[in-house]
N, C-alpha and C positions, 0 to 999 in steps of 0.2 A: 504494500500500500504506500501512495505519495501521501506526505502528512509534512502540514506548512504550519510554521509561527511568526505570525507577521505581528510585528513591532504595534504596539501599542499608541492610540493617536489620543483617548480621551485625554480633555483638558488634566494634566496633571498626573497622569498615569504613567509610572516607571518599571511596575511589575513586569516579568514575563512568565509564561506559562510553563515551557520545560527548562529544564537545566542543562547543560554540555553530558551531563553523566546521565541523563535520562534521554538523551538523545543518544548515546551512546548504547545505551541498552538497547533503542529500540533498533538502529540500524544492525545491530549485531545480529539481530534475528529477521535480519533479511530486506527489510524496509525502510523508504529512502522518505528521507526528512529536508526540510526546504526551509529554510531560517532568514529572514528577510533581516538583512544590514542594519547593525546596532539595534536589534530587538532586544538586547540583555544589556548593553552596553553600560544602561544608567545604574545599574545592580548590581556589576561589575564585574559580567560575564561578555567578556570582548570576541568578536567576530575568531576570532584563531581558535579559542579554546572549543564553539561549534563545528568549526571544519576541522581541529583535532580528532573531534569526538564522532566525526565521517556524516558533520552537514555539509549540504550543500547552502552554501549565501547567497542571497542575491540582492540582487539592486533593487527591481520593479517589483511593487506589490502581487501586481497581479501575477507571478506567478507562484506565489503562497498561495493566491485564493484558489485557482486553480485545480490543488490539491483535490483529492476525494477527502481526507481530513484535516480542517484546519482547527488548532488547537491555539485557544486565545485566552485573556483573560473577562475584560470587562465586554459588556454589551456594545453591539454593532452602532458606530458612529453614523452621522448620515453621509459625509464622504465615502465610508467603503460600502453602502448601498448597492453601488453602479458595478460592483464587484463580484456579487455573489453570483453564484454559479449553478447550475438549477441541479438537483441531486447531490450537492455536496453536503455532507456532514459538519457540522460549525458544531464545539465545544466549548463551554465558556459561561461566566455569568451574565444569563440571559435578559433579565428584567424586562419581559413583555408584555406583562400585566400594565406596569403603567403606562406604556407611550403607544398610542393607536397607532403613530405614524412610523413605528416600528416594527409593530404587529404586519402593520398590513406590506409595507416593505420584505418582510420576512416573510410572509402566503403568496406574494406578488412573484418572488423570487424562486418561491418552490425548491427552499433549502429542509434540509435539513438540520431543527435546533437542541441539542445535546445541552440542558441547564445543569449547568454545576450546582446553581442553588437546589435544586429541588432534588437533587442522586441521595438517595439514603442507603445505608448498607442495612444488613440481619437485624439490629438494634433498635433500627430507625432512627436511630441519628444522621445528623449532616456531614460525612467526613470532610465535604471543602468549602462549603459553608462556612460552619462549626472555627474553624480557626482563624478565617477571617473575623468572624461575628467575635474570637474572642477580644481580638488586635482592633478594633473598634469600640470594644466595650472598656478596653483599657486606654485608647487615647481621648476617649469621650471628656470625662474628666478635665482632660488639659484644656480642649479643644474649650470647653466652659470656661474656665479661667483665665486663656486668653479674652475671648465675647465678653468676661466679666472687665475687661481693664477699662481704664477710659479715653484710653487710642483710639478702640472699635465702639466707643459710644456706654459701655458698660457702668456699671454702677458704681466699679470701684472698691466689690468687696474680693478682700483674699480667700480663699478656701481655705484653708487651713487654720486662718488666724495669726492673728502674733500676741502674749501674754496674757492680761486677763481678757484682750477682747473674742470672742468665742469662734469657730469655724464658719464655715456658712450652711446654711439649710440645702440642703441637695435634697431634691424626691426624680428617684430612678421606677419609670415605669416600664415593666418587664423583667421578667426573672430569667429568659433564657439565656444564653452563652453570653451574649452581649452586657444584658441588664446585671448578669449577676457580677461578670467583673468589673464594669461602671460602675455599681453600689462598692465591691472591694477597696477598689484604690481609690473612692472618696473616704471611704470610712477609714483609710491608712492616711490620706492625707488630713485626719483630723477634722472631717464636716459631720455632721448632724444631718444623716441620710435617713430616710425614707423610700423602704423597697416596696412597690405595688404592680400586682400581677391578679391578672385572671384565672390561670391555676396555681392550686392547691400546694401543687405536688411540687413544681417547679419553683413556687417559692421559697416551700419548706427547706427544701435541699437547698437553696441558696442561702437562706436566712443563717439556717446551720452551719454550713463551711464558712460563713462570714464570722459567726460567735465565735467557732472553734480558733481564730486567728487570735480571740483576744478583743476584737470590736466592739461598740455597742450599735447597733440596727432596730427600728423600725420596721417589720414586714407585714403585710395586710394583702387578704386579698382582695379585689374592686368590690364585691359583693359586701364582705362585712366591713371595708371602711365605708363605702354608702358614699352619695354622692357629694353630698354635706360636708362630708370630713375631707374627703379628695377634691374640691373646691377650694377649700379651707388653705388643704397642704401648698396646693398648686401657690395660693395667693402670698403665702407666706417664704415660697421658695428664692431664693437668688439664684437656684439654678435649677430647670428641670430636663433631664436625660428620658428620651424615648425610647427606648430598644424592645419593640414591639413589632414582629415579624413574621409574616405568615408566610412563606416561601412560594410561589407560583401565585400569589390570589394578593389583591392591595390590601393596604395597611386597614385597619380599622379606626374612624377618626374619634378619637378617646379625648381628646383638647379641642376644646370648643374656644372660638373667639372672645368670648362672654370669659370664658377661664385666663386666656393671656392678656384681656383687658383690667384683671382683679390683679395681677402682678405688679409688685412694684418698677417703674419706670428705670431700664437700666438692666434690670437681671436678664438672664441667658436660657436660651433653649435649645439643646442638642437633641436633632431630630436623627438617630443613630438608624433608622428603620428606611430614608429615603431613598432607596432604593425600589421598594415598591408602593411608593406614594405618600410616606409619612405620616404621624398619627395624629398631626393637626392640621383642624380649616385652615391654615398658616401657611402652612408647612410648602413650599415650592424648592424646589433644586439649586444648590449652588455645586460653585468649581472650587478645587483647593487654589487657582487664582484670583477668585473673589469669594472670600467663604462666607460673608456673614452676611444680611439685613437686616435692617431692623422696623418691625410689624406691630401700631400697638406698643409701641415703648419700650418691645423687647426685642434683644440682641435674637436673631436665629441665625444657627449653622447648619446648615442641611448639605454636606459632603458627601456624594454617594461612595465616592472611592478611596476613604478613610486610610486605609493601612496603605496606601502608597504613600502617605507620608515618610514610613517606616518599611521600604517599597523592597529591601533586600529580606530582612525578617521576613516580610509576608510571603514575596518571592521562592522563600527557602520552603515554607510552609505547606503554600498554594504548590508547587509543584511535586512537591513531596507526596500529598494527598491526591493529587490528577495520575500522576505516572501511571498507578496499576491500572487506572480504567481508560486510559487513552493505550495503552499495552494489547489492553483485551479488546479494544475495538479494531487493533490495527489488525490481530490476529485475527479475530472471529467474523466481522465486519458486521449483518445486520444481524446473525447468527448470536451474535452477544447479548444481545436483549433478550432473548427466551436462557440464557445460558444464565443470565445475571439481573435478577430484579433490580437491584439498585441501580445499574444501566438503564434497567426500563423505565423507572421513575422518573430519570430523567428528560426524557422525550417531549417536549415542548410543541414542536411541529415538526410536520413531513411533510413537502413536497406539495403544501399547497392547504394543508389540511391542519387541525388543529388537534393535538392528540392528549394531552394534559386537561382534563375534565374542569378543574377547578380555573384555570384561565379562560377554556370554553365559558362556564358561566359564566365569569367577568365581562367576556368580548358579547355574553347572549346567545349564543350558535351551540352546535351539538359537536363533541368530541366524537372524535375518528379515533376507537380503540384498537390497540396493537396494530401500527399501520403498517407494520414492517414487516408484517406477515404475507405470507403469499407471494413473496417475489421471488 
């Protein structure tokens, strides 16, 4: 199989998707790999070390796209649009839930989309999700602290405090991957956190690894704080963290206007979940080149591509976790999907059709199940 990684264009994206040694693996078993010039470069995997590792570089995008698989990492820009190639395989965090105009570019195209967000393994966890969501839930935190200075318009308060004056009030909405390491490293850095979540279960286990550090935490879940009290939190916050995230389906809007209107003028909102639409009326898209607006008196960050701040980390992480199932795809080809449920999970569209049931409701049309079948 030809299998392309072309160099990453979103605003601010440094990440790449395979490594020199994971290209190396896969050529070794036969299959030729197409690495589009300074795709690693910024991470610090120089064009030599991929044609060490037996890529081939090129110059011109298009012929990564090309490929039968191209292995990326963030969702499809509108410049490589003009690019895709009808039947080919695209792997990668998909995000087609929120942009129609991307949706439909991607049925128009009659690709094939392989979502990293939505691949679960035996467990049902996220393995590549999952470590991004963590490296976002830990730079959430800062990303507040800067929005809180009064460069970006912020109020001025420190997070942590200094002597007798006290930390700041954080409330982290969401207890998974994200929300629980966001409440962590507020609670290290000395705030007065508040963890709230929808389950139960997800929180408990957070709230617990939190104590066991030594912490003190707040955790509730939305039902028994009631709306009153989570009104309450919100308006008292200097800083509220979203990491509310349902993988293939939009965010749920949990922050009402009315809620960011009650905040004090100046505090901060980190919308960690923007990627598939954010969990406030607010809530709209920025770039790590312009990260912040301010809505309502309050600072928002809505980043979708967070851990490319921290773009080698994530790089090591993100590719670490993609290797085995871009391995199994090169081998098995459509074959892998009956072979490997958590492959199947990940099937977003085919070739024109929409095969992920939960973004079919989104868009309103009827999923096309197992469309891989029968060829």
């Amino acid at each position: 199989m030809r299998i392309g990684v072309p160099r990453e264009i979103k605003d601010g994206e440094r990440r790449v998707a395979l490594l020199p040694a994971g290209v190396a693996a896969i050529c070794a078993a036969g299959h030729t790999v197409l690495v589009e010039r300074d795709a690693g470069a910024a991470v610090g995997f120089a064009d030599d070390a991929y044609r060490d590792a037996g890529a081939v570089i090129v110059a011109a995008p298009d012929a990564v796209w090309e490929c039968e698989l191209v292995v990326k990492v963030k969702e499809l820009q509108p410049a490589e649009y003009g690019r895709l190639v009808a039947g080919t395989t695209i792997c990668g965090f998909a995000q087609l839930g929120r942009d129609p105009a991307l949706l439909g570019a991607v049925l128009g195209a009659r690709v094939r989309i392989i979502a990293f967000e939505t691949i679960r393994d035996a467990q049902g966890s996220a393995p590549l999700l999952a470590p991004m969501s963590r490296i976002a839930g830990r730079l959430a935190p800062f990303a507040g602290a800067q929005a809180l200075g009064t460069d970006h318009g912020g109020s001025g308060v420190l997070l942590p405090g200094v002597d007798d004056v006290p930390g700041a009030n954080v409330v982290v909405i969401g207890a998974g991957s994200a929300g629980a390491e966001a409440a962590l490293v507020a609670c290290r850095l000395g705030c007065c956190v508040t963890l709230v979540s929808r389950g139960a279960a997800r929180l408990r286990a957070a709230a617990t690894a939190i104590a066991a550090t030594g912490a003190t935490i707040a955790a509730h879940t939305t039902a028994d704080l009631g709306a009153d009290a989570f009104a309450a939190a919100l308006a008292d916050a200097d800083l509220v963290i979203g990491a509310v995230l349902e993988p293939g389906r939009l965010s749920p809007k949990l922050i009402t206007r009315t809620h960011l209107q009650s905040m004090r003028g100046g505090s901060a909102f980190v919308d960690v979940g923007i990627d598939q639409g954010g969990i406030a009326e607010t809530s709209r898209m920025t770039t790590l080149s312009a990260p912040t607006y301010v809505e309502d008196g309050v600072i928002h960050y809505a980043v979708p591509n967070m851990p490319s701040l921290v773009a080698r980390t994530a790089t090591l992480a993100l590719a670490a976790a993609a290797l085995p199932f871009v391995r199994r795809l090169a081998e098995l080809g459509v074959a892998a999907f009956d072979a490997d449920p958590a492959l199947a999970a990940g099937v977003m569209t085919w070739e024109g059709a929409i095969a992920d049931p939960r973004l079919a409701a989104d868009a309103g049309v009827e999923a096309r199940a197992a469309p891989w079948r029968g060829r």
